[in-house]
N, C-alpha and C positions, 0 to 999 in steps of 0.2 A: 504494500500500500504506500502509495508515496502522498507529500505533503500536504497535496489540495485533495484529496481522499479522504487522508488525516483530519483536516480542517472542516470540509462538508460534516463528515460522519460525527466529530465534536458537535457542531450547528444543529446535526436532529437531535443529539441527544439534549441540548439544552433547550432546545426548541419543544420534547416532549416532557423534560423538565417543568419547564414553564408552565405549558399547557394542562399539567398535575396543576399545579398552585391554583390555576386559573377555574379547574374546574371542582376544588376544595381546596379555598380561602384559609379557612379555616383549622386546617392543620398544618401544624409545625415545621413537621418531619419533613414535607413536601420542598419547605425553605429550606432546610439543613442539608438535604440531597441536594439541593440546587449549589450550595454554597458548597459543598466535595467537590462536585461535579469543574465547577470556575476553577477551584484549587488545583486541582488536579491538570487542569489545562493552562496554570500557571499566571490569571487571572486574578491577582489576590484582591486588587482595591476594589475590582466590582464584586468579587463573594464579599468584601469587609462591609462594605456600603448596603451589600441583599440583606447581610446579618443584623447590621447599627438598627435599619427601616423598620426591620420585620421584629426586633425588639421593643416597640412601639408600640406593635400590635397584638401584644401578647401580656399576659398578669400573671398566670398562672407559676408559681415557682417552675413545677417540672419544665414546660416550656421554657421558661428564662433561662433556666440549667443547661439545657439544648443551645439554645444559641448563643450562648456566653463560652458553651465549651467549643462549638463552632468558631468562634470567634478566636478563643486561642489557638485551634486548628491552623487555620487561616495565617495566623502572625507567626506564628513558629513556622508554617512550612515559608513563607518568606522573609524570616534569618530576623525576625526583631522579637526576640525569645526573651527580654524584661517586660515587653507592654504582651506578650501572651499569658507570661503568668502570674500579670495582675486579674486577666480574663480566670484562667484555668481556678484562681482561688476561690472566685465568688460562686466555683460551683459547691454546692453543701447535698443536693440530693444523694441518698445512697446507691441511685441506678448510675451515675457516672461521678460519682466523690472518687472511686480508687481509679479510674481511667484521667480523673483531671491531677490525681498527684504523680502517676505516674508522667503524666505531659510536662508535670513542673519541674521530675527526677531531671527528665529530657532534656529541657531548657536549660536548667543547669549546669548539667553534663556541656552541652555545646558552649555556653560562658565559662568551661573551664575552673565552675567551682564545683569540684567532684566530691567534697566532702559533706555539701551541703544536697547534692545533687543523691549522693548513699544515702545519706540522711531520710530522704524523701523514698527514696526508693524501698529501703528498706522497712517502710511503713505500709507500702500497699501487698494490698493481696493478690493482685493481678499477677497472673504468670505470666506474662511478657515483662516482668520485671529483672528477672534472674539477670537477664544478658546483661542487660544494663547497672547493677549490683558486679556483677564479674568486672566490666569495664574499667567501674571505679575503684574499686579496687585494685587492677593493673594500674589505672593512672596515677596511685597512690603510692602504688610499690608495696600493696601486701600479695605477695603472688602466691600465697599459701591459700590466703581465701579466693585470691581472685581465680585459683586453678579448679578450689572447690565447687564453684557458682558454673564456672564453665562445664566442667567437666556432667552439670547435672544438666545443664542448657542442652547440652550431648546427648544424653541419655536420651529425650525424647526427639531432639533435630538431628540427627547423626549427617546430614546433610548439610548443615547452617555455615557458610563459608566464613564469618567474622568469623564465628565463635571456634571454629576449628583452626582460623589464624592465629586467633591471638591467643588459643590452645599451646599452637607450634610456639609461640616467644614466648610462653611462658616456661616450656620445656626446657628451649635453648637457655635461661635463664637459671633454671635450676637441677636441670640434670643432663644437659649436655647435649650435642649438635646430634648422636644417633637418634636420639628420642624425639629432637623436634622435628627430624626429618621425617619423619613417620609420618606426621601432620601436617607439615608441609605440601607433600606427596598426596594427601588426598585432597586439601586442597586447591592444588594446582589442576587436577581432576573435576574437580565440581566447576573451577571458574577461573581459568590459565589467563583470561586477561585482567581481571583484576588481580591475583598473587602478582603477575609482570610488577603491576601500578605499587605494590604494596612490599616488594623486595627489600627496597631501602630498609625497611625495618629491621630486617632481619642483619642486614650487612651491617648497617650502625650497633645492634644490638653484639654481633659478633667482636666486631672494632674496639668496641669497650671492654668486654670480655680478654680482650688478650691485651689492654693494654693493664686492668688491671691483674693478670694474670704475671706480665713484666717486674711488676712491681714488687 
């Protein structure tokens, strides 16, 4: 499918998007699918703008909840990850309270404060939390727990190409290059051109390793 394929086929979907709203007002969801939808096509200030309107037209907490977490949706997937998780906090509903702290874990995580980012993480219940608790932990440098978060992310994704990356550096890290190769090796299998992009790691990680091995 090439680009004006691409573009049509986005236009009916938003086009039948719409045409939901239009033909029930009255429901939320309708608005929140529409604002994925713009996201997703990289659209952010028109989803931000459907979500700001469409909070106007709604009282109800559960709805506010909806498009407040929308709305953090929206600002995290375009990179202003402080004004998402002013959004993500004011959700309080139990139907997505552990899906907005996890959004917040995220946010954090990408501003590079990973201890605040665990913090959060390790409070929800959401099992998409794990990877993201492994992470911080690598980024922290406890690779004792961070190997144990992975290694359980594993048990049920045996496929998950980060998590078996950063499996490998943590091996290379504590038990030496046979071991990470292992992990390495599959995956460069699952996803050879992202390993390619993601090499550097491992070279710096070795580089260090032998320079404090000199010492």
């Amino acid at each position: 499918m090439n680009r004006k394929q691409m573009n049509a086929e986005a236009q009916k979907l938003v086009q039948k998007a719409v045409e939901k709203i239009d033909d029930n007002p009255n429901e939320v969801r309708s608005y929140y699918e529409l604002s994925v939808l713009l996201t997703e096509l990289k659209d952010y200030e028109q989803a931000k703008q459907l979500l700001l309107k469409t909070s106007g037209l709604f009282s109800g907490k559960t709805e506010l909840d909806l498009l407040n977490y929308g709305l953090g949706n929206v600002l995290y997937s375009a990179g202003d990850f402080q004004k998402a998780i002013n959004y993500f906090r004011v959700v309080k509903g139990t139907k997505l309270n552990d899906n907005a702290i996890l959004m917040i874990a995220q946010c954090e995580y990408a501003l590079g404060d990973y201890k605040r980012s665990l913090a959060y993480a390790l409070t929800t219940r959401n099992v998409g939390a794990k990877q993201l608790i492994a992470s911080n932990f690598l980024a922290l440098g406890d690779f004792q727990n961070a190997r144990k978060y992975f290694d359980e992310v594993l048990a049920n994704e045996p496929r998950n190409f980060d998590a078996i990356f950063q499996r490998g550096i943590i091996a290379l890290i504590l038990d030496g290059k046979e071991q990470a190769d292992s992990y390495f090796e599959i995956a460069q299998k699952i996803d050879y051109k992202s390993f390619i992009k993601m090499k550097g790691q491992i070279i710096d990680i070795q580089k260090t390793i032998i320079a404090k091995q000199k010492k």
